[in-house]
MIKEBA-242947 format. One record per residue (C-alpha): residue in three letters; x, y, z. Coordinates in steps of 0.001 Angstrom, whole numbers, padded with zeros to 6 digits, always signed. Layout:
N
ALAXYZ ...
This chain:
492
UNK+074451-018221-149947 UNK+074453-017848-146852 UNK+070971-017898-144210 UNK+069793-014506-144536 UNK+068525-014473-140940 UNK+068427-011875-137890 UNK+069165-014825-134825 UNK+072738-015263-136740 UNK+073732-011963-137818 UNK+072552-010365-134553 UNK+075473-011984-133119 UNK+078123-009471-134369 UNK+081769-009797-133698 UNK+082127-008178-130381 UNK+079086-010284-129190 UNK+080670-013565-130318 UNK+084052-013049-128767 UNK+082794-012416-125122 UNK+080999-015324-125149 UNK+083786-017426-126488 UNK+086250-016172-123884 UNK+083010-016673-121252 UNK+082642-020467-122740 UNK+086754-021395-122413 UNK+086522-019894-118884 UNK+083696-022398-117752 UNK+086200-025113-119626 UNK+088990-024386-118116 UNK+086781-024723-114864 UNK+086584-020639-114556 UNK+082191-021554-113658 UNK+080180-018660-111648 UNK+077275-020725-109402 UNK+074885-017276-109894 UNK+074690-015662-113456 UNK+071261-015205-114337 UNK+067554-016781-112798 UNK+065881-016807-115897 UNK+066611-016644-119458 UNK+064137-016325-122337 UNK+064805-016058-125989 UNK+063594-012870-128055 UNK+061590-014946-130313 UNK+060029-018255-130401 UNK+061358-021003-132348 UNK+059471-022916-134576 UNK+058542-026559-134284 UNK+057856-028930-137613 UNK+057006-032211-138653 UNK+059499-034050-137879 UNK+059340-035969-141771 UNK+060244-039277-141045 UNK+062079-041703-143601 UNK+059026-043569-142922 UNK+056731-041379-144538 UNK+059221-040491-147225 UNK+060214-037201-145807 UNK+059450-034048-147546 UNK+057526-036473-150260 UNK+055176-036611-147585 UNK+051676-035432-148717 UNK+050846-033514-145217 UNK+047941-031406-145533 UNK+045695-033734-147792 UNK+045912-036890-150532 UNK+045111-034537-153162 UNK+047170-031816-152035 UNK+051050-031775-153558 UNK+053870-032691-150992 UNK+056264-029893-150022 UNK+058987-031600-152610 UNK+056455-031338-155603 UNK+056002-027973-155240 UNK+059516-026941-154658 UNK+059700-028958-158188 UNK+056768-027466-160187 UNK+057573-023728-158868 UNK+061158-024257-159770 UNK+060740-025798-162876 UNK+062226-029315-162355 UNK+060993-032800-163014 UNK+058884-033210-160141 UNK+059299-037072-160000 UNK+063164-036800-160425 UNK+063013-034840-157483 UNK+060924-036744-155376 UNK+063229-039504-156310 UNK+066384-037749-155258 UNK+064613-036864-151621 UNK+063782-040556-151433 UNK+067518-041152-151413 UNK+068591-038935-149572 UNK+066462-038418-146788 UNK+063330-040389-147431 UNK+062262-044488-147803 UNK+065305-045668-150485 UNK+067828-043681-148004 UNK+070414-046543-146970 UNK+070152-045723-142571 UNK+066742-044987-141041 UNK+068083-043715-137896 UNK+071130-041136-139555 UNK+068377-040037-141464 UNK+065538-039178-139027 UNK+067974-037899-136514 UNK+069815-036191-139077 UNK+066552-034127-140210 UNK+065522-033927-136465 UNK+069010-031917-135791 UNK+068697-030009-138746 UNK+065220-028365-137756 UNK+066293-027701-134447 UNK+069285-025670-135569 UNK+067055-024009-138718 UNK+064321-022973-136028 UNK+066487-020929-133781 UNK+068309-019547-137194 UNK+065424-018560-139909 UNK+062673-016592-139112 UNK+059378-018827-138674 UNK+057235-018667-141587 UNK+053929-015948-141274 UNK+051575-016391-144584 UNK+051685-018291-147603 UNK+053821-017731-150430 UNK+052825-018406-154152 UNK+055601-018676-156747 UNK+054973-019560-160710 UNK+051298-020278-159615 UNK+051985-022645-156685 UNK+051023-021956-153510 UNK+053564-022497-150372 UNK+052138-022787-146849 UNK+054160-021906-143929 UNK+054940-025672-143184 UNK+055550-026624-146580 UNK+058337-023571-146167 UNK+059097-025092-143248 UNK+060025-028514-144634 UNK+062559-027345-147219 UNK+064159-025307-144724 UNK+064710-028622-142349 UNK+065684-030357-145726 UNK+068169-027506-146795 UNK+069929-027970-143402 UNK+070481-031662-143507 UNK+071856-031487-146632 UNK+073801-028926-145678 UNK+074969-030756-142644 UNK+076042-033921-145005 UNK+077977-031810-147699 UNK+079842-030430-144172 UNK+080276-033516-143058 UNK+081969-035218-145969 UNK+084266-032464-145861 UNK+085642-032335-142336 UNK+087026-034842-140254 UNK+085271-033007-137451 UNK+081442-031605-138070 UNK+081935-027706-136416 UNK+078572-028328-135037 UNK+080237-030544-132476 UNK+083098-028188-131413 UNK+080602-026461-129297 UNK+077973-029556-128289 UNK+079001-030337-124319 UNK+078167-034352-123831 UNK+077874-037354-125555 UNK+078427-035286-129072 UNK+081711-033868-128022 UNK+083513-037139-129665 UNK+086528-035718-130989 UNK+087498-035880-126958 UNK+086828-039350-126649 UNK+090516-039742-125991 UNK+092432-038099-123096 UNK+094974-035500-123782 UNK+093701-034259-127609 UNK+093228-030790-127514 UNK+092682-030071-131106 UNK+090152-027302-129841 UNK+089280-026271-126534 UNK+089303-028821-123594 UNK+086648-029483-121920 UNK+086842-031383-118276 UNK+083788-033216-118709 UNK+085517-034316-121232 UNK+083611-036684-124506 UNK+081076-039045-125128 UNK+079833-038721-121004 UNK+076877-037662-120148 UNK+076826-033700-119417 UNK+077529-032730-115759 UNK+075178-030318-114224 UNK+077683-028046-113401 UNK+078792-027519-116966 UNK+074787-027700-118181 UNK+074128-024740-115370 UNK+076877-022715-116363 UNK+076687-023182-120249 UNK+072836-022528-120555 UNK+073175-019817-117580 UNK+075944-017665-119400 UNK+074730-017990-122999 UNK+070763-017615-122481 UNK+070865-015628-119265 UNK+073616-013364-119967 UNK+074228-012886-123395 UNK+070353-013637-124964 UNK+071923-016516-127159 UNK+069933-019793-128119 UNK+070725-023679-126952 UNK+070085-026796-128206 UNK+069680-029693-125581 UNK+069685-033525-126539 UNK+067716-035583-123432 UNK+068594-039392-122581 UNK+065623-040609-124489 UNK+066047-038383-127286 UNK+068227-038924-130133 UNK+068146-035270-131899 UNK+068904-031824-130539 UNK+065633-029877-129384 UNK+065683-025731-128622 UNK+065330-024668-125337 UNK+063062-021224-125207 UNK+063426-020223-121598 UNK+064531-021215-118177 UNK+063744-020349-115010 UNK+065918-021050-111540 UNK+062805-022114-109281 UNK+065053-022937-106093 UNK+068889-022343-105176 UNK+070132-024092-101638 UNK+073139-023937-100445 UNK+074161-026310-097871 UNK+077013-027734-095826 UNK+079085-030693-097500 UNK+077873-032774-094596 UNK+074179-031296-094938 UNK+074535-031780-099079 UNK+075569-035634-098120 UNK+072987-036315-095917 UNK+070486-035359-098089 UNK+071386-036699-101746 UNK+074371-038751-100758 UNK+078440-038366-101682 UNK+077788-038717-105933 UNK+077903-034831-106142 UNK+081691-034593-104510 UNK+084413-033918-107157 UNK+087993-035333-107330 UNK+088980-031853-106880 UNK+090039-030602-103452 UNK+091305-026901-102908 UNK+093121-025575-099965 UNK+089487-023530-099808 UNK+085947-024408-097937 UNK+083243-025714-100048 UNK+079225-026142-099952 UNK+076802-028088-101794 UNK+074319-025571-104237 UNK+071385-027309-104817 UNK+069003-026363-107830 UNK+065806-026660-108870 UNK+065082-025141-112640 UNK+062522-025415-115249 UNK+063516-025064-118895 UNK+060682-025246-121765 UNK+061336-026591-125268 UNK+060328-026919-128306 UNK+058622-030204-129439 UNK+058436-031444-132964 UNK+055166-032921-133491 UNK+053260-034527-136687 UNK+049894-032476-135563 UNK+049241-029377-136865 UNK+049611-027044-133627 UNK+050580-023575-133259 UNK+054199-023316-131605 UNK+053081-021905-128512 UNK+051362-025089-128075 UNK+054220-027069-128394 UNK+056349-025829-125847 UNK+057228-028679-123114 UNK+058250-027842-119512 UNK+061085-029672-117704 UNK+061632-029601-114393 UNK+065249-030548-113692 UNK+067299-030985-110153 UNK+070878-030938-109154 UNK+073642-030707-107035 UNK+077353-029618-107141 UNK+080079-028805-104845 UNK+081465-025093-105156 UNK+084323-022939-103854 UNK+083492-019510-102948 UNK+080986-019069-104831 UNK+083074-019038-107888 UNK+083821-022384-108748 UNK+081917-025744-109602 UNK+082278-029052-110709 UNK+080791-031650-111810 UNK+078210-032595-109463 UNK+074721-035246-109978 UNK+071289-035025-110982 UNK+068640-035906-109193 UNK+066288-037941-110352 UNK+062748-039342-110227 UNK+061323-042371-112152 UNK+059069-039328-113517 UNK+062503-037398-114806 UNK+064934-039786-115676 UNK+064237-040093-119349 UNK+064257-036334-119470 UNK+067621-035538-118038 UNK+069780-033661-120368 UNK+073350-035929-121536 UNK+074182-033254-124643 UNK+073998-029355-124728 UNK+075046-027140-127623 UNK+075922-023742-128353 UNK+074765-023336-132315 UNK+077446-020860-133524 UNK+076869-019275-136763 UNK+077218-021473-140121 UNK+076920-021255-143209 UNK+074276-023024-144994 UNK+075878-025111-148333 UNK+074119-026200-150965 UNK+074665-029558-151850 UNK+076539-029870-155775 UNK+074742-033679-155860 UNK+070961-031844-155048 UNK+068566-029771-157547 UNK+067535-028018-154086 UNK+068924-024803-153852 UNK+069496-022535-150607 UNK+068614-019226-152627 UNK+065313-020413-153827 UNK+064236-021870-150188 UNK+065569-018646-148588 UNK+063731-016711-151333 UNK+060239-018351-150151 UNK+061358-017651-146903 UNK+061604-014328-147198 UNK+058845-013469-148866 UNK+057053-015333-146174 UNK+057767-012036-143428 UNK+056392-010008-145918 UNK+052290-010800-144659 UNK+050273-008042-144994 UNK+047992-009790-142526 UNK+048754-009633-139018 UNK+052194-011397-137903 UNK+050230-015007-135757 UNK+048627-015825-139247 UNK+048359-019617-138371 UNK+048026-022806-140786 UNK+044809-023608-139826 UNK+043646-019729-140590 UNK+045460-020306-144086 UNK+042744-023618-144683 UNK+040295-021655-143954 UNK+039396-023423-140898 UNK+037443-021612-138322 UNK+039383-020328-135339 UNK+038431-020231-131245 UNK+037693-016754-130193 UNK+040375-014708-128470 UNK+039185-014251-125401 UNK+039501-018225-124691 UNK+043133-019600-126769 UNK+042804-022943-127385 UNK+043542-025782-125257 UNK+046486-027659-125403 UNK+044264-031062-125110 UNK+047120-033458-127544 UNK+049754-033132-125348 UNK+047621-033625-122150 UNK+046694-036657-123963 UNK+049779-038008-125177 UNK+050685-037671-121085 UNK+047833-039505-119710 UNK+048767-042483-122520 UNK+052027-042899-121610 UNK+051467-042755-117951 UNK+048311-044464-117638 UNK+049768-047306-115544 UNK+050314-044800-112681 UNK+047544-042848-113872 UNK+045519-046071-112763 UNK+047680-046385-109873 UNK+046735-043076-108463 UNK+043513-043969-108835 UNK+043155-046845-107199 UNK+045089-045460-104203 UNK+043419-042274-103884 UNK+039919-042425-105724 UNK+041210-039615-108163 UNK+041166-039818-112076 UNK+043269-037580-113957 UNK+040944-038144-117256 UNK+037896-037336-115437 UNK+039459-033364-115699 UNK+037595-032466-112908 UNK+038826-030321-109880 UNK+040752-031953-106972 UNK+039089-032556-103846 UNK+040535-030454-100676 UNK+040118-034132-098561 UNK+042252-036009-101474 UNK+045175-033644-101763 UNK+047004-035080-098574 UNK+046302-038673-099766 UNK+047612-037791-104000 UNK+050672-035520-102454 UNK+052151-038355-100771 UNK+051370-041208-103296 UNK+054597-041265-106100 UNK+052458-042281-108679 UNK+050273-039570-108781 UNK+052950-037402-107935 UNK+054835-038512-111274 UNK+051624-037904-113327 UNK+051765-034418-111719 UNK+055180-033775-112491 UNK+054464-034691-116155 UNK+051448-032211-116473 UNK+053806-029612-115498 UNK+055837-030074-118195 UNK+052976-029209-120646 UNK+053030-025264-121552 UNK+049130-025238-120744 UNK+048672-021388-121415 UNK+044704-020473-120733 UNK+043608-024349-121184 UNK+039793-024732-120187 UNK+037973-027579-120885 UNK+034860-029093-120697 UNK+032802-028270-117529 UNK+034774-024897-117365 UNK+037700-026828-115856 UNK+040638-024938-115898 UNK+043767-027574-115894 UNK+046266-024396-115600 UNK+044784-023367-112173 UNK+043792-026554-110974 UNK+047679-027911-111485 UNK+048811-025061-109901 UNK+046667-025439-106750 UNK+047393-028928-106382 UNK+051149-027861-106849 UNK+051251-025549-104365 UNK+049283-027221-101638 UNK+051732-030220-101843 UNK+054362-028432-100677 UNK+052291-028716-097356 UNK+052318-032318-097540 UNK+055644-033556-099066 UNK+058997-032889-098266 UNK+059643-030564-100859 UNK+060603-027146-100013 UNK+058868-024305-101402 UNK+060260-022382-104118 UNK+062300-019080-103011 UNK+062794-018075-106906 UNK+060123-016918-108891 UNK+061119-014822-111761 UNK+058167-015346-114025 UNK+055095-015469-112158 UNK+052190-017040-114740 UNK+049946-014638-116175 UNK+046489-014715-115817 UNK+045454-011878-118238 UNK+043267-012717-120891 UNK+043663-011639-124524 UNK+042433-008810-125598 UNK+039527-009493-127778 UNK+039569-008330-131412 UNK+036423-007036-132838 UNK+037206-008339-136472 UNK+039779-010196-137982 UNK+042289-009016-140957 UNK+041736-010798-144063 UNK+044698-013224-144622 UNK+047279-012229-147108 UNK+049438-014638-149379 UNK+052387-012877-150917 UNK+052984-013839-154691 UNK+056731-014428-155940 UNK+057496-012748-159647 
């Protein structure tokens, strides 16, 4: 059966092919500098926990001790022996499976491709008595995938998925002069080059609406991109370019034409797979990447560099991919079946509450009121910890503490603009999709990042941006005078 969803089938022949004959023109070196400034996705795609082989993957009792894993009640609704089924996801993807790191990469790649493919999960869904949540739905999706993935695997001396991954994945161009598909300059197993990662994710989110998946250095699994956003375009002499950033952008190539350096500055947000239970929204990174590349006319670019900060380096794309549409297999050696997970699926649009039904609304837990959404106070966190060595830097070279979350001075700004360590800290909050995030005190980190942000550009050499397609909002809500009662759609 194949994934009954609307990202895949709104492709349509006609829509496919143009993008196709768009993708083997950037191959064949055919790359437009200018296609789009911004690109955002029609819907969100979902994040999950990420079910490590640790935990024993979908065996994994998520929500409580006493509360049945995601594989027992795929077993009990569908009437199979619930422990030889948790056995069978042991093997396969869970603690007996023979490689740790195929196995929580391979479930990590599977729910990024299922979360730009299958509609996210809105209520709860109770079949034969048991009662599905939207991220035990979730979880048999990301399993269905990777087994999917396998059975395609086994079968092909080349997985499809990486006909159309740019980077490090493209390995069946390893070797110079195969050209068993398309060629590709940038050839295999390299790093991506920021001309073909501009073009790629410029054409087929900008220009055609389509998803991408992006793999960073320090990331081992494909992740979806939701949106990008050119912040800054320059476009300077070769002499200018190389005075600036150095020769490293200069390709081999050298036309009979005059060339110029383009300089970018772009933010992309993605999706983040994370083991707390967070709405999606609040698990949307920002990125802010730079790079340059020589071009001809306008019309052609190659190559080029990225450049980097010790606050971006780890966060530098090396993979992209285009996620054609696939079938999803089931797998002959596997009780799961893709018609029963698609089934819950399904019946999961059909809420008769309102559409943002969350998990923690399905528990029963109380919610914040609309009029203040909550903060996104894990991943601010989850910064702070991994940064705290320049967090305490900053400190001690400016006075100013991050974790106190109070206001910046006006009489530290020049001092934390110029010092790199607070600077990095700074470019880490921005990556964090903060939405309407106040906090204790009636600090408000959104504003207060943004006025530090902005006032830097008086103090470090950093030009302004001259592209800003997507100003943030700073409407509130609308408050809602009562809530809907929640709805959980029962399977015959």
């Amino acid at each position: 059966m194949a994934n009954p969803n609307m990202f895949s089938l709104a492709w349509g022949p006609e829509r496919l092919g143009k993008l196709l004959q768009t993708l083997e023109g950037l191959e064949s070196g055919e790359r437009l500098v200018t296609v789009a400034g911004a690109g955002r996705l029609s819907f969100a795609p979902w994040s999950d926990h990420p079910w490590p082989r640790g935990l024993d993957g979908i065996n994994h009792r998520w929500k409580a001790p006493e509360e049945p894993s995601p594989a027992e009640k795929y077993a009990t609704a569908f009437g199979l022996d619930v422990r030889a089924f948790q056995d069978e996801i042991s093997r396969t993807s869970g603690k007996n499976a023979t490689t740790r790191a195929a196995t929580d990469i391979g479930l990590q790649d599977a729910w990024g491709r299922a979360s730009i493919e299958v509609e996210p999960p809105q209520c709860a869904v109770t079949k034969n008595g048991v009662t599905f949540y939207p991220r035990d739905i979730k979880a048999l999706v990301s399993q269905l995938y990777f087994q999917s993935n396998r059975v395609v695997e086994r079968r092909n001396t080349v997985r499809p998925r990486d006909i159309f991954r740019y980077g490090r994945e493209y390995r069946h161009k390893c070797k110079p002069k195969r050209n068993e598909f398309y060629w590709v300059d940038n050839g295999g197993c390299k790093d991506i080059w920021p001309s073909m990662f501009h073009d790629v994710l410029l054409n087929t989110m900008g220009r055609f609406q389509l998803p991408v998946l992006v793999r960073f250095a320090d990331e081992q699994a494909f992740v979806p991109i939701r949106a990008y956003r050119v912040r800054e375009m320059r476009s300077l002499s070769i002499n200018e370019t190389i005075a600036e950033f150095g020769s490293s952008f200069r390709d081999r190539y050298n036309p009979s034409v005059e060339s110029h350096g383009s300089v970018f500055t772009l933010e992309i947000d993605w999706v983040l797979s994370c083991m707390e239970d967070l709405d999606d929204d609040l698990l949307t990174m920002r990125t802010t990447l730079r790079y340059a590349f020589e071009t001809w006319t306008r019309l052609f670019a190659r190559e080029g560099a990225w450049l980097l900060s010790n606050a971006s380096a780890t966060l530098t794309p090396v993979s992209l991919e285009v996620p054609l549409p696939l079938l999803v297999e089931d797998d002959p050696a596997s009780s799961l079946r893709s018609s029963h997970v698609f089934e819950l699926a399904e019946a999961a649009q059909s809420c008769e509450s309102r559409p943002e039904t969350t998990e923690r609304q399905l528990q029963g837990q109380p919610q914040p009121q609309p009029q203040r959404p909550r903060c996104n106070r894990l991943p601010l966190d989850v910064v702070l910890d991994q940064s705290a060595d320049r967090v305490q830097q900053c400190h001690d070279a400016t006075g100013y503490s991050f974790r106190s979350l109070l206001s910046m001075r006006e009489s530290q700004l020049p001092a934390v603009c110029r010092n790199p360590d607070c600077i990095a800290v700074i470019e880490r909050l921005r990556r964090i999709e903060y939405r309407d995030c106040v906090v204790s005190d009636e600090y408000d980190v959104v504003a207060d990042i943004e006025k530090v942000v902005t006032s830097c550009f008086r103090f470090m050499d950093v030009p302004e941006p001259i592209y800003d397609p997507e100003p943030p909002s700073t409407t509130q809500p609308a408050v809602t005078p009562e809530q809907p009662p929640i709805a959980v759609t029962t399977l015959l």
